[in-house]
C-alpha positions, 0 to 999 in steps of 0.5 A: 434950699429953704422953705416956709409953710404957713399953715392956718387951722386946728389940729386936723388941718396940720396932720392933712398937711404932713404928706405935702411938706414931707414932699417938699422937703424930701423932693427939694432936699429943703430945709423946711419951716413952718407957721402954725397957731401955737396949740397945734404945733406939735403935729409938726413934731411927727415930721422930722423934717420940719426943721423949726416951727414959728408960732401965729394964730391966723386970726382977726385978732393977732396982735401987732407983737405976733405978727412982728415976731413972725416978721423976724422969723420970716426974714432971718432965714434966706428962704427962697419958696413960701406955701401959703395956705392963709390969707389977709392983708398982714399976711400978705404985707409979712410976706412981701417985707420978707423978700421971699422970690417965690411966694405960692398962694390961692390970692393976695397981693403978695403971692408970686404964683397963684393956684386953686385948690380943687375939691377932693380928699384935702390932703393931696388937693395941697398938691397945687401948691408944690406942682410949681415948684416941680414937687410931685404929691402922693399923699395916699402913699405917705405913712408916718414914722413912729418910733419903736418905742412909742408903738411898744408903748401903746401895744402894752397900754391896749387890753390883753388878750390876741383878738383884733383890736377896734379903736372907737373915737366918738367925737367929744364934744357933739353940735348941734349941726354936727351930732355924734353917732348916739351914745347908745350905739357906740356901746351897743356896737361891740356886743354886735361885734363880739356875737361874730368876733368873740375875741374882739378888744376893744379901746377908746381913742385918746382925746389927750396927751401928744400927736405922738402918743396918739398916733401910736395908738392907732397905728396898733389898732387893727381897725378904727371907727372915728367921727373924730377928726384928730384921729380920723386924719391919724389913722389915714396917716398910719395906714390903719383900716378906718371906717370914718363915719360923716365923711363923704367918699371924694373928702377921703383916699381911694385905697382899701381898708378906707371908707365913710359911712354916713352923713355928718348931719343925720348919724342919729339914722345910722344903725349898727348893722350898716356899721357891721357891714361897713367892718366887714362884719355884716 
């Protein structure tokens, strides 16, 4: 069986997809495609399953050349499902000149099935679109493979030293409607820590280089701290305990080792003693 996946959204959006196409691709023993703007298609370099990814940008402004080009892309294969979490007119008119039979999708004149996503942790509401086609969904399970080399490599890159090793990601590039923890805090934080933990290392998340490289780092990090979206989704993905400040309880897993702190518009009034407590350093 084929399947396509069209998938709109930044970087964080592709890695809270990852569980529900491992899914469709394990369950059905499908060959799998996915459609995704081309800046953020290396995500789907963490599941080897993915079979291809087709390059689209979902947006008002896609060019006639674009959406041709996903056109041939769409009709070469003989897919018989497409997951569509996009929406619009060119995707619909794609889709339904594509002669795909089953074509899951929230609306549109396209779609075959029609689903709602319900609200919750994003990752396993995706669940609406694999239960018709008969694929369970349990994202909170799902953890990534990473090869041994890449693991060996950030364990070398970490600092020296046998203590446990927090991993801060500040989101770099605050709004105004969406401020970062201050600055003064993050730096505060581990000397708080250290009065406790004196053997507490300490590293900065990756802002750079690929999916890879990144989730290397945090699946060799014992905790994270993160109000950054790229590598909160990562650490989920990893199994990494994760204190994800500005996220709500219900927008995450309900397991261990997983909490939010905080809300996303007033960090400014979070201090460091409740972030302790939320380590299990309080």
């Amino acid at each position: 069986m084929r399947v396509l996946v069209l998938i709109p959204g930044g970087m964080a959006t592709q890695l809270q997809a990852l569980p529900a196409v491992a899914a469709v691709a394990s369950h059905l023993n499908a060959q799998v495609q996915v459609a995704c703007p081309a800046e953020v298609s290396a995500a789907w370099k963490l599941l080897p399953a993915v079979e291809k990814v087709l390059s689209y940008g979902f947006n008002q402004g896609v060019s006639l050349a674009d959406w041709a080009n996903l056109l041939g892309g769409v009709r070469e294969p003989d897919f018989q499902v497409c997951l569509n979490l996009g929406s619009g007119w060119p995707i619909d008119l794609m889709l339904s000149l594509g002669h795909i039979p089953t074509r899951i999708a929230t609306g549109g004149f396209s779609a075959t099935t029609t689903v709602n996503r319900q609200p919750g942790w994003p990752n396993q509401t995706l669940e609406a679109w694999l239960r018709p086609i008969g694929v369970p969904l349990d994202a909170a399970g799902f953890r990534l493979g990473l090869p041994k080399t890449a693991l060996e490599k950030a364990v070398a890159a970490a600092p020296a030293g046998d203590g446990p090793l927090l991993l801060l990601a500040p989101t770099p590039q605050p709004t105004p409607t969406e401020p970062d923890w201050p600055a003064a805090r993050w730096q505060e934080l581990p000397q708080a820590i250290r009065a406790r933990v004196p053997s507490l290392r300490v590293e900065q998340a990756r802002s750079d280089g690929s999916p890879l490289e990144r989730a290397a780092q945090v699946a060799a990090a014992d905790v994270v701290l993160s109000h950054e979206p790229v590598t909160t989704e990562l650490a989920l993905l990893c199994g990494t305990p994760l204190v994800a400040l500005g996220r709500s309880g219900d927008s995450l897993p309900s397991r261990a080792g997983v909490q939010g702190l905080g809300q996303a518009t007033t960090l400014h009034e979070l201090d460091v003693p409740e972030v302790l407590q939320a380590l299990g350093l309080g």
